[in-house]
C-alpha positions in Angstrom: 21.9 8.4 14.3 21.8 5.3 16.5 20.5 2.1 15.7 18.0 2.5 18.4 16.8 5.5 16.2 17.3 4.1 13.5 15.2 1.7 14.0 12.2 3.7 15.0 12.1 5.8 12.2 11.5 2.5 10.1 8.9 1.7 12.9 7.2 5.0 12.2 7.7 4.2 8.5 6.2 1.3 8.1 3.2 2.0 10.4 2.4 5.4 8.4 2.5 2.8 4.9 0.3 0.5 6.6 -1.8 3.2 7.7 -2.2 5.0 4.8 -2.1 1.9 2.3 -5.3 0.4 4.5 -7.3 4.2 4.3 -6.7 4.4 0.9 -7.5 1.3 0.1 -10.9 1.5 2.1 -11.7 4.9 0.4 -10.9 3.9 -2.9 -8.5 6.8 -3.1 -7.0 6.0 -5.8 -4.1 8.8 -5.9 -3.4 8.8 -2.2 -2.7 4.8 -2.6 -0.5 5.3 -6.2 1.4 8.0 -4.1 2.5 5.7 -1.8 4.5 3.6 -4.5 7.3 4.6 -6.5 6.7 5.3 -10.5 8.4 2.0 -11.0 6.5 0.1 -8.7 6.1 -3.9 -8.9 2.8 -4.6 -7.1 2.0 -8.4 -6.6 -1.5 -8.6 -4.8 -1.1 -12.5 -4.7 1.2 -15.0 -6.3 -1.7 -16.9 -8.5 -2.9 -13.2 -9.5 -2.1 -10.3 -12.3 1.3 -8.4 -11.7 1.1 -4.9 -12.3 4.1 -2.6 -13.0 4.3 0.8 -12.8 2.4 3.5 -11.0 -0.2 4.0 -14.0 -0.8 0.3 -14.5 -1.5 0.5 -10.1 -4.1 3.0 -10.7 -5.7 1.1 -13.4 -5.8 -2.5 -10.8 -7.5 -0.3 -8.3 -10.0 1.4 -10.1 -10.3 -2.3 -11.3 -10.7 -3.0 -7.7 -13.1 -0.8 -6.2 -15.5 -1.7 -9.2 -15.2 -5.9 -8.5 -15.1 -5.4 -4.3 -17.6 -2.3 -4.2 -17.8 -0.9 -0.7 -14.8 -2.3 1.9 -13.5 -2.3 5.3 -9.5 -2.6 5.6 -8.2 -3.5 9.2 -4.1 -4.2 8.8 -1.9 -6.0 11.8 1.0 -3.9 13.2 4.2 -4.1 10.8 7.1 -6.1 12.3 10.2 -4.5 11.9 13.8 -5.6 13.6 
């Protein structure tokens, strides 16, 4: 594979994260977002905030989530990649 192609498939990765990280998210779907994390997953959703670690733990921070923020509207930037 080239580096040109190479490249573009982590284009087309990261936009399909993004994508479905941000519809999850906004549906509150909690196994579609979990499935997008490996089981040993590290999640940090901001440096003065709760770490969570591991894909059960995840679950339990969204559900957690979706209670506190109720209904939501995600929009996410374009992924930078080079």
């Amino acid at each position: 594979m080239s580096e040109e192609n190479a490249m573009s498939a982590d284009r087309d990765h990261a936009s399909a994260f993004v994508d479905g990280y941000g519809r999850c998210w906004q549906a509150w779907d909690v196994p579609g977002f979990v499935d997008l994390f490996s089981e040993d997953v590290v999640y940090v959703a901001h440096a003065t905030q709760e770490t969570v670690v591991g894909r059960t733990a995840l679950a339990k921070y969204l559900r957690k989530e979706a209670a506190e923020q109720g209904d939501v509207s995600v929009r996410m930037g374009k992924p930078v990649i080079e």
